[in-house]
C-alpha positions, 0 to 999 in steps of 0.5 A: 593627768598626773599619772604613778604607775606602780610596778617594775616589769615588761606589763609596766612597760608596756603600760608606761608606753601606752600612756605616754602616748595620751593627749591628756598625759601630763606628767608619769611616774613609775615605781620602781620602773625599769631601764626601759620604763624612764624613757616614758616617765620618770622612775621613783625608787619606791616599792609597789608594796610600801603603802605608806611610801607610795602615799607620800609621793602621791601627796606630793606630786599632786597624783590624779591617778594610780594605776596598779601593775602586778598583783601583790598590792591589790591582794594586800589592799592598797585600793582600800588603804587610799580610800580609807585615807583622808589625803588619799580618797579622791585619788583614784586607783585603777585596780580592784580592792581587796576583797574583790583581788581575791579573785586572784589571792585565793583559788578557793574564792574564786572557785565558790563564786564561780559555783555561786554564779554558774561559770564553766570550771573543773570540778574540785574540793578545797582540804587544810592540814585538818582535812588531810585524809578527806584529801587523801580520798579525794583523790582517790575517787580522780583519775589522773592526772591530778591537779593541786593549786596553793590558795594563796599567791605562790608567785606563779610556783603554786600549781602542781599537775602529777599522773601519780595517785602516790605522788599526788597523795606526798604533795598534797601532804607537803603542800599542806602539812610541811607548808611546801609554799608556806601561808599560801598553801594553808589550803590546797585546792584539787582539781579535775585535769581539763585537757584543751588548749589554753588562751587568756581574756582581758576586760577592764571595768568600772564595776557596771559597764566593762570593755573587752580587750583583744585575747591573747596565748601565752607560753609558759613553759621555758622550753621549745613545745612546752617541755620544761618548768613553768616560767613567767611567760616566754611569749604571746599571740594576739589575736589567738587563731582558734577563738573565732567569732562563736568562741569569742562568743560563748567566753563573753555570755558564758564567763565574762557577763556572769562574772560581771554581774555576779561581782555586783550581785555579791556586792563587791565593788570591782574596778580595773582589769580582769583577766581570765585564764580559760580553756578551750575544751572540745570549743567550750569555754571552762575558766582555770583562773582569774587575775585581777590585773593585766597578764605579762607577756600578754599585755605586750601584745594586747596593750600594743593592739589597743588603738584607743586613748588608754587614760581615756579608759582609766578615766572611765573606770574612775569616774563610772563612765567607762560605758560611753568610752570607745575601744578600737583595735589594731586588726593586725597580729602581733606577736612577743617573744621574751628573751631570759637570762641564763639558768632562768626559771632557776638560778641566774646572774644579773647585771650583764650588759645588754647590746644591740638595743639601738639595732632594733627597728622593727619592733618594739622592745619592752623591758622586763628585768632591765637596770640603767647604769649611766648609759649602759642597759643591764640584766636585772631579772629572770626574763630581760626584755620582750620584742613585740612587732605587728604583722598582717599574719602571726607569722609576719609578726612572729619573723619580725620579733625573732630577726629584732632579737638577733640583733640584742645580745648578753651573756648567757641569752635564751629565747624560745625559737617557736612561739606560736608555732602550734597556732600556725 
């Protein structure tokens, strides 16, 4: 198979990784790629986002198959671009369409098709800037603290959780109004605070049958016990301790099944990953969010985990035969730990020098905002690199990712010191 797997980051590079490994790989193509991603594939200096660039290059590298990464071209319906087009149709896209990605690009969305088929989430009400004072009162009638989410995509900045009812009345009024997150917070979703603790899980589907991937915990807050500004992700687990067999149980009869049927009872054609963002609230399972791709760090743990041919499964979603594919798993854990630039989530400098890659033995180290000049490996982004490494326990895993990454060196690292530490 001639594979272009669209995106730039530590997802993609764990992607890239993984098809590499496949018996029915024959060539992959990743665009833009990074430093890290060109040791698996060939980069193209292509955005995800340019469609109509990304159709040339299909054409002419005779692509079989386009695998999507990050969520910004599924929500602008690059799924729906290739099968509306004559050369492009047969070249199948393993991500949703649009509307199905709205899933993901509006909360609102989201929330109605959750109402519609009965799956556990918090309790909310959806206000424009015409329905300000409907907002307004909304919130008066919750108790703290009050949760606001932009509907649209806010690259991950979108969600603000304030104990002020004063507070709470200004951003909705910022949010909405002023356009705080511009078109994406046209509407503003509020939403009753559920107090748990959070964990992720992944299916991929060719829109019938559907495959569960190992659960994953991500950290999102850039400091140690979750203090600070959100981030991309400063690490995951995989598995997560507290989601034993009946757990996992309850997620998958009460969330994952009636999502997949409810997909298909809406008739929305769904097809590639799903990713649900749940909580465990006193051992039940509400859903915070969808996305419709792969989460990141999260992949770095759960696609290392997958013991199954990848393309394999790509395979079965592209031609609806995903039901009689197999899916093994790694029984060990496996642990991420990013390591950032400076001043990261907030400004900060690229183009330092990376040292100490070669150093690293015991883990695998995936790059996430990472550029190549000549031989040199530089900073290109917020969060720089992952080291993921597998353990009989979370804790053997966790020691081996943090001796990999006091090998690695550039000015101004940081990394968090205690993954992990509160499923221990």
């Amino acid at each position: 198979m001639r594979i272009l797997l669209l995106g730039s980051g530590g997802r993609e590079h764990a992607l890239a990784w993984k098809m590499a490994q496949s018996s029915i790989l024959e060539a992959l193509f990743i665009a833009p790629g990074n430093a890290g991603t060109k040791m698996h594939g060939t980069n193209v200096n292509i955005s995800a986002s340019n469609f109509d660039e990304v159709k040339t290059f299909v054409v002419e590298n005779n692509i079989n198959l386009v695998v999507v990464g990050p969520e910004d071209p599924l929500v602008n319906g690059i799924a729906d671009y290739f099968e509306a087009d004559e050369q492009l149709k047969d070249v199948p896209v393993i991500g949703p369409n649009k509307e199905a990605a709205q899933l993901e690009g509006s909360k609102d969305f989201a929330k109605k098709f959750m109402d519609r088929h009965n799956i556990p989430t918090a309790k909310y009400g959806t206000f424009t800037k015409d329905t300000l004072k409907e907002g307004y009162a909304f919130l008066e009638k919750m108790n703290p603290p009050f949760v606001l989410k932009a509907d649209g995509l806010a690259a991950g900045k979108g969600v603000l959780i304030l104990d002020n009812l004063k507070e709470a009345k200004k951003e909705l009024k910022n949010m909405l109004a002023d356009a705080k997150f511009g078109d994406a917070s046209s509407q503003v979703v509020i939403e009753q605070f559920l107090d748990g603790i959070e964990l992720s899980c992944f299916v991929i589907t060719d829109g019938d049958a559907y495959k569960i991937l190992p659960e994953a915990k991500d950290y999102k807050r850039i400091g140690e016990g979750d203090k600070g500004l959100n981030t991309g992700g400063m690490g995951a687990v995989s598995p997560v301790p507290f989601a034993n067999p009946t757990f996992l149980d309850k997620i998958k009869n009460q969330v994952i099944i009636p999502t997949i049927k409810g997909l298909k009872s809406d008739g929305i054609t769904y097809k590639g990953f799903i990713f649900f963002g749940l909580i465990n609230v006193k051992n039940e399972p509400y859903v915070i969010e969808y996305n419709c791709r792969m989460g990141d760090p999260e992949t770095e743990v759960v696609i290392p985990r997958l013991k199954s041919d990848i393309l394999d499964l790509f395979e079965g979603v592209a031609t609806n035969t995903l039901s009689e594919r197999d899916v093994q798993f790694d029984e060990r854990s496996a642990s991420t730990v990013m390591m950032v630039s400076g001043g990261y989530p907030e400004a900060y400098e690229k183009g330092k020098q990376i040292f100490g890659l070669n150093a690293v033995t015991e883990s695998i180290v995936f790059h996430a905002g990472t550029a190549s000049d000549g031989p040199a490996v530089t900073t290109a982004g917020g969060r720089v690199l992952a080291a993921t490494s597998f353990g009989k326990d979370l804790e053997t895993a966790l020691k081996k990712s943090y001796a990999s990454l006091e090998k690695i060196e550039f000015e101004k690292a940081f990394y968090r010191k205690d993954i992990g530490h509160d499923v221990l």
